[in-house]
C-alpha positions as CSV (number, residue, x, y, z in Angstrom):
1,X,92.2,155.9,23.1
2,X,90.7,152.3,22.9
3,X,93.0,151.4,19.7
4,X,96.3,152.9,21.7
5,X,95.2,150.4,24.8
6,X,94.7,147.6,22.2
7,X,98.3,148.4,21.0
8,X,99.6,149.0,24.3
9,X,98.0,145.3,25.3
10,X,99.8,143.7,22.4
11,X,102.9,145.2,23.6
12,X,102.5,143.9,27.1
13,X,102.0,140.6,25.5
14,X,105.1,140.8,23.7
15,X,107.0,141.8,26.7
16,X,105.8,139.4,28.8
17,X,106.9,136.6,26.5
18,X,110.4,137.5,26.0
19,X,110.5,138.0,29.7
20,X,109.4,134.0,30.1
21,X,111.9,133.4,27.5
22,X,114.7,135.4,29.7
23,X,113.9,133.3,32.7
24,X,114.5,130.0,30.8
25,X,118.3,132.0,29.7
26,X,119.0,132.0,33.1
27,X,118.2,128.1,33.4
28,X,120.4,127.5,30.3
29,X,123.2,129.8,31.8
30,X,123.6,127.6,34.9
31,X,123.8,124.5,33.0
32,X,126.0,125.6,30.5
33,X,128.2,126.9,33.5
34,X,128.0,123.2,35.8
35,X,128.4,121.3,32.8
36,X,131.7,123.3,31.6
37,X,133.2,123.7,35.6
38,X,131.8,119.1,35.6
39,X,133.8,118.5,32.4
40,X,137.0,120.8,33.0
41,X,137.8,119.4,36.9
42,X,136.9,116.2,35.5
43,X,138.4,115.7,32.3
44,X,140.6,118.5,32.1
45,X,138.4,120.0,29.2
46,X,137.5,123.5,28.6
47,X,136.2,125.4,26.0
48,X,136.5,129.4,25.7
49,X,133.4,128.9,23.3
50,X,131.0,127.3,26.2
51,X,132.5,130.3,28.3
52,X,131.5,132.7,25.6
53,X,128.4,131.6,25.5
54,X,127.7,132.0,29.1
55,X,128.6,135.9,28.8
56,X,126.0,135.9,25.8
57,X,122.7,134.3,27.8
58,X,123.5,136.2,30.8
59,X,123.7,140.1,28.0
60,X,120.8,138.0,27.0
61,X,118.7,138.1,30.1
62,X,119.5,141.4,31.1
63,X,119.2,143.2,27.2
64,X,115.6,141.1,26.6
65,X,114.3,141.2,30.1
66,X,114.9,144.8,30.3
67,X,111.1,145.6,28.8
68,X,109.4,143.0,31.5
69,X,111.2,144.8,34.1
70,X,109.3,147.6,33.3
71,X,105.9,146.3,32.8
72,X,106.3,144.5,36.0
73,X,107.1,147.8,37.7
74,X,109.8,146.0,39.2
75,X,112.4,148.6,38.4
76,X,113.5,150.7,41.8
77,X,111.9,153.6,42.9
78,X,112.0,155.2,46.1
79,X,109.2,154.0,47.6
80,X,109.0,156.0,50.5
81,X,108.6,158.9,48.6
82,X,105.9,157.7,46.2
83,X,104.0,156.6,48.5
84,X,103.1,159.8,50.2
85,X,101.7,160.9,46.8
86,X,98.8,161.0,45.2
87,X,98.3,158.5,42.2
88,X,97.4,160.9,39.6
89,X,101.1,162.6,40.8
90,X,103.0,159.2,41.0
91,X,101.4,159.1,37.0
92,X,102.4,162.5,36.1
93,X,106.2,161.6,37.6
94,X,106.3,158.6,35.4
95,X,105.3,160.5,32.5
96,X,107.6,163.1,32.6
97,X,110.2,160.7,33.3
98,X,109.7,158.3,30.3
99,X,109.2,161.5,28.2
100,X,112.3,163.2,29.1
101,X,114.4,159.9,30.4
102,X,113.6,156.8,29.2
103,X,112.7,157.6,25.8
104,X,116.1,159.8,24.9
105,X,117.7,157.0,26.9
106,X,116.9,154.4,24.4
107,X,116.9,156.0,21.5
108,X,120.7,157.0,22.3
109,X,121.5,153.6,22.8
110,X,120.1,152.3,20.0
111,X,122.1,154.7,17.2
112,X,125.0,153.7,19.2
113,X,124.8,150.1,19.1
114,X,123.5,149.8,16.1
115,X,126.3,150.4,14.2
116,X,128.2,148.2,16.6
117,X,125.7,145.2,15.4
118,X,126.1,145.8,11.3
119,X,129.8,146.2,11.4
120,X,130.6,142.8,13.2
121,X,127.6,141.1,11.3
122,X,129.5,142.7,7.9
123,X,133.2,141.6,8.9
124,X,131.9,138.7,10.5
125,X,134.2,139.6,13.6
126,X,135.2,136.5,15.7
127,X,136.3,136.7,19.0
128,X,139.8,136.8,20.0
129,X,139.8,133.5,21.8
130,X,140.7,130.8,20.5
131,X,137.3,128.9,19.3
132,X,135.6,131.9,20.5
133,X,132.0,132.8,18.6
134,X,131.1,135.0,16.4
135,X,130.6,138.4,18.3
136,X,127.6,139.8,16.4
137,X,125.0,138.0,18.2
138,X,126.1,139.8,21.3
139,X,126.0,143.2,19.9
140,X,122.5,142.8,18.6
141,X,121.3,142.4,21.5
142,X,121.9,146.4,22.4
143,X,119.5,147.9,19.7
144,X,116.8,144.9,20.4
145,X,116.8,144.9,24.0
146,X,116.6,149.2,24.0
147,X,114.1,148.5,21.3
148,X,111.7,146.4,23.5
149,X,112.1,148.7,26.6
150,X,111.6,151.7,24.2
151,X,107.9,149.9,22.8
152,X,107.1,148.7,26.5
153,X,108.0,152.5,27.5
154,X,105.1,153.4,24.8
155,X,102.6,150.9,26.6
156,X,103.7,152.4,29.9
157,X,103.3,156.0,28.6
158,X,99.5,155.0,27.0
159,X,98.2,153.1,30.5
160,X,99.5,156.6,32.5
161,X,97.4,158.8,29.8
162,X,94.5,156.5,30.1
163,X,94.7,156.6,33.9
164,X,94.8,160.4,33.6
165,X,91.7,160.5,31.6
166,X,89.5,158.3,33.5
167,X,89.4,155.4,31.0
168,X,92.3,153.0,32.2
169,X,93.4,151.6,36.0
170,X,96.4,152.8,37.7
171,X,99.1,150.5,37.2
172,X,101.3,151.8,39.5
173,X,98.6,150.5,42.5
174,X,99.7,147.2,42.4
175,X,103.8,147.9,43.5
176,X,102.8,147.4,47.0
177,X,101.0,144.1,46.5
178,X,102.4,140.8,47.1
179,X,104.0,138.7,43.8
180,X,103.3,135.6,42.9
181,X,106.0,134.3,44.3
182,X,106.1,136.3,47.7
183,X,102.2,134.6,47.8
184,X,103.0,131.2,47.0
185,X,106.2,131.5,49.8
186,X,103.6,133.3,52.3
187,X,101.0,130.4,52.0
188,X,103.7,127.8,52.3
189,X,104.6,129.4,55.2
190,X,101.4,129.8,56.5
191,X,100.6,125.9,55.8
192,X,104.0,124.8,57.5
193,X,102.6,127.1,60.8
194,X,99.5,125.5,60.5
195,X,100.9,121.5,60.6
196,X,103.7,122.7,62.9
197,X,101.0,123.7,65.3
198,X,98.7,120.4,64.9
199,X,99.5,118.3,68.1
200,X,101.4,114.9,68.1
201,X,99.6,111.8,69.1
202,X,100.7,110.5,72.2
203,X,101.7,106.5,72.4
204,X,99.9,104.2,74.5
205,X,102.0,102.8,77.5
């Protein structure tokens, strides 16, 4: 069981840096998208590739960060439901469901797009704009991004087996608490209270 948690840590690791990566996708997106919108109202310039290219970051973020979502259990669930059970049920429900969902789920997706990917990448398909981009790039990211949430699906499935047998934490403890962010917006909060509260000094007459 230790080896599968060493794997299942790797994973984790893995997923956690093409999440990162995903985030920075979404910075280039809105750059690439001001800087087109800046240079057609201004210059009357546009360019179906820079468009293009928008479409593929954004497939980008959602295909790669697909496999974070997951080991951030960020994906929905109903919460007021889960709640009310026990954790070794709320581990058995995720098992069964990445057993008998998730895991047919990407493995269907994957021998579909697959082909998709070698075809364009054979033919060297183009887009049907004019100075479009090549469209393989775009269809690869079906099979990868189902591959990474298939593996982080894996690591999921280990850390509920370990929980199970006593040897692992319960992951799925920590959906209720706070993120980062929603902790770093709470203390602000909480500092701007604080000042807002502090009284003013009154001015000599």
């Amino acid at each position: 069981m230790q080896a599968l948690l060493k794997f299942s840590r790797a994973v984790d690791w893995l997923s956690n840096g093409v999440g990162k990566l995903s985030m920075w996708l979404i910075l280039a997106t809105t750059l690439i998208s001001a800087g087109n919108a800046v240079v057609r109202k201004a210059f009357n310039i546009s360019s179906n590739a820079l468009l293009e290219i928008q479409w593929y970051l954004f497939a980008g973020v959602f295909m790669l960060g697909a496999g974070y979502c997951l080991l951030k259990n960020a994906h929905v669930r109903i919460d007021f439901i889960a709640s009310r059970l026990s954790a070794r049920t709320r581990n058995w429900i995720d098992i069964i469901g990445i057993l008998v969902v998730l895991f047919p789920f990407c493995l269907i997706c994957i021998d579909l797009g697959w082909p998709l990917f070698v075809r364009a990448w054979e033919s060297g398909e183009m887009s049907q704009s004019a100075g479009g981009l090549v469209r393989w790039p775009a269809y690869a990211l079906i099979p990868l991004g189902f591959a990474l949430l298939l593996l982080q699906g894996v690591s999921e499935l280990i850390k509920r087996i370990a929980f199970l047998r006593g040897v692992g934490p319960d992951t799925l403890s920590h959906d209720d608490e706070p993120s980062e962010e929603e902790q770093l917006a709470a203390a602000m909060a909480a500092q701007l209270e604080r000042e807002s509260q502090v009284p003013t000094p009154s001015k000599a007459g």
